[in-house]
C-alpha positions as CSV (number, residue, x, y, z in Angstrom):
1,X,-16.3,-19.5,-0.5
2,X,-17.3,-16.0,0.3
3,X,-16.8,-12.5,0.2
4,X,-13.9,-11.2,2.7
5,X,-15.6,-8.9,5.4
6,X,-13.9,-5.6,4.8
7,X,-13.2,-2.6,7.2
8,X,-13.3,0.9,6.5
9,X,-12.0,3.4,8.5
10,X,-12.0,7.3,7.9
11,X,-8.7,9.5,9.1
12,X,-8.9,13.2,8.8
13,X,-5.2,14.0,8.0
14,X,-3.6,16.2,10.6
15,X,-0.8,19.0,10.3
16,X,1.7,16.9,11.9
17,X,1.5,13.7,8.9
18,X,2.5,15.4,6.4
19,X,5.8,16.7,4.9
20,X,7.3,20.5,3.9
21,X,5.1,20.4,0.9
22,X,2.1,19.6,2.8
23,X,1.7,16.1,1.4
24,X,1.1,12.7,3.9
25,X,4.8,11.6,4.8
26,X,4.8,8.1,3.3
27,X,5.4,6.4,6.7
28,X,2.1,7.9,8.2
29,X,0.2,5.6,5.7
30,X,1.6,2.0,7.3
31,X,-0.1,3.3,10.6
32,X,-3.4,3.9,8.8
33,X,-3.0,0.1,7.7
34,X,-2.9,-0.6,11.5
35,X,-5.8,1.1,12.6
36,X,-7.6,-0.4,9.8
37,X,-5.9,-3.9,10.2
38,X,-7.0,-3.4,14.2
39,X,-10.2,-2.5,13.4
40,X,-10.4,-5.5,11.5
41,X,-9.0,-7.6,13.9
42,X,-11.6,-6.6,16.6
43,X,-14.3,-7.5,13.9
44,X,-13.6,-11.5,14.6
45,X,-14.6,-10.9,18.1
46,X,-10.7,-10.3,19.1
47,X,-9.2,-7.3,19.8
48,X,-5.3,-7.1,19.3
49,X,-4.9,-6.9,23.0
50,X,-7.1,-9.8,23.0
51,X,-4.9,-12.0,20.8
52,X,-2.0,-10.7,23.2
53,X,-3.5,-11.6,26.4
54,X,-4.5,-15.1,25.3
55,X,-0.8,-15.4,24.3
56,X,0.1,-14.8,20.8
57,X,1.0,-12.3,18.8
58,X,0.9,-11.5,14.9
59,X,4.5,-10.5,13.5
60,X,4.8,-8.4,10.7
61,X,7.2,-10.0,8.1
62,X,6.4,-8.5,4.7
63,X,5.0,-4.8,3.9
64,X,4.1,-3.8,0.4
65,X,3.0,-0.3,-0.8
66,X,2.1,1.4,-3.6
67,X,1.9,5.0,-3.6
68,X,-0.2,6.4,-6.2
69,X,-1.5,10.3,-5.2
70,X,-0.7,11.8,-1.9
71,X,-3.3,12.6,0.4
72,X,-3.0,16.6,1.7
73,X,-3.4,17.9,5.0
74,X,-6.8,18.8,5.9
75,X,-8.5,15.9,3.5
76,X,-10.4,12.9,4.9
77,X,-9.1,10.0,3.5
78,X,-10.9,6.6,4.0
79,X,-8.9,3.2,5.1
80,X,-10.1,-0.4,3.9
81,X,-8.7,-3.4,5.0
82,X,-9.4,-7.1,4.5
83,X,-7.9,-10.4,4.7
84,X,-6.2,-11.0,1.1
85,X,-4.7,-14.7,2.0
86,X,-5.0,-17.0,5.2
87,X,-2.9,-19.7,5.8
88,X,-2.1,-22.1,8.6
89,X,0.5,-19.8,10.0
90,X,0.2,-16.6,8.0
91,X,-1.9,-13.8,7.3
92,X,-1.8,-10.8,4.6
93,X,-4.2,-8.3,4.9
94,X,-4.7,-6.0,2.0
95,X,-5.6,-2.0,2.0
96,X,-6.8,0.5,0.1
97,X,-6.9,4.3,0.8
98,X,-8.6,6.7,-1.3
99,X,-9.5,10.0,-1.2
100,X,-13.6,10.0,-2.3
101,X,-13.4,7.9,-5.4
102,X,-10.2,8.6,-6.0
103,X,-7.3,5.6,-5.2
104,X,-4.7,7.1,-3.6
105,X,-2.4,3.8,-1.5
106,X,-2.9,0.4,-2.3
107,X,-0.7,-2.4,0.3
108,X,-0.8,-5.6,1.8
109,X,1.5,-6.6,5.1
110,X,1.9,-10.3,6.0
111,X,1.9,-11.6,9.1
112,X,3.2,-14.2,11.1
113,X,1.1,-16.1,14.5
114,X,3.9,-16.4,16.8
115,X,3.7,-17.4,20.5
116,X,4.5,-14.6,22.8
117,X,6.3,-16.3,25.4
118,X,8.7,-17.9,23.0
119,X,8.4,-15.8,20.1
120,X,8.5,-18.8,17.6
121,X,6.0,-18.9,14.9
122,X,3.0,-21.7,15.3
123,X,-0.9,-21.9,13.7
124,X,-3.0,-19.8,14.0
125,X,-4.5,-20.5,17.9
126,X,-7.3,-23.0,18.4
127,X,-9.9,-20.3,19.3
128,X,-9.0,-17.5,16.8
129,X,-9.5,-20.1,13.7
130,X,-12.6,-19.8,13.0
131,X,-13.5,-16.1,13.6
132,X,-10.3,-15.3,11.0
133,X,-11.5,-17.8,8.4
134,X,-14.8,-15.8,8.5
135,X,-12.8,-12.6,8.4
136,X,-11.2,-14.1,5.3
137,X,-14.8,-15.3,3.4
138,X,-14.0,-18.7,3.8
139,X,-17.0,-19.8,6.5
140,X,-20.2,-18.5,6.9
C-alpha cells in the first residue's frame, strides 16, 4: 500500500471570514475543506461536476473539527486534504490547515456515493474506482 496523494491549497483570508474580533468564523473553515476536498477530487481525473454529470453524488454524513489557533484576517493559510479511509460506499477525507508551520484546524468529513436520480446510497461507480483507490494510496 502507498502513500495517500495529498492536496494543498493556499486561501488568503478575506475581511468578510472572519468574526468582530477579526478571527476566521469557524464555519468559513468547512468551505476551505471543500475547495481542498474539490481540488482533490479533480486530481483522480474527475471533477465534482464530473461525478455529478455521470450521475452520482458524494453526501456528506459526518464532519469532525478541531479547532486549535484561529487564523486572522489578512494571513495565508494553507489547506491539505487527502483520503483518510475508502470503503465500498464511503469516503473520509482528512484536512489539515496551518498557518506556516503552525497547525491551526485539523478535520475529516465522511461521505456517502449516492445515486443522484434516486438519492439512495450504492458503491462507489464502476469508472471512479480506480482513480479514488489511487487517491487513497492503495494502487499505483
Amino acid at each position: 500500500m502507498g502513500e495517500a496523494i495529498r492536496t494543498q491549497i493556499d486561501v488568503e483570508v478575506r475581511y468578510f471570514e472572519t468574526d468582530q474580533m477579526g478571527l476566521v468564523h469557524h464555519a468559513n473553515y468547512l468551505v476551505w475543506f471543500e475547495l481542498a476536498r474539490t481540488d482533490l477530487c479533480a486530481r483522480s481525473g474527475y471533477h465534482y461536476a464530473d461525478i455529478e454529470r455521470i450521475g452520482y453524488r458524494l453526501l456528506n454524513i459526518e464532519l469532525q473539527v478541531r479547532y486549535r489557533k484561529p487564523a486572522h484576517y489578512g494571513e495565508t493559510v494553507s489547506v491539505t486534504c487527502w483520503i483518510e479511509d475508502l470503503a465500498s460506499r464511503a469516503i473520509r477525507f482528512a484536512y489539515e490547515v496551518r498557518r506556516d508551520d503552525e497547525l491551526l484546524v485539523t478535520g475529516s468529513t465522511q461521505h456517502l456515493w449516492v445515486e443522484a436520480t434516486s438519492n439512495h446510497p450504492c458503491r462507489t461507480p464502476k469508472e471512479l474506482r480506480q482513480p479514488f483507490r489511487e487517491l487513497a494510496g492503495l494502487e499505483g
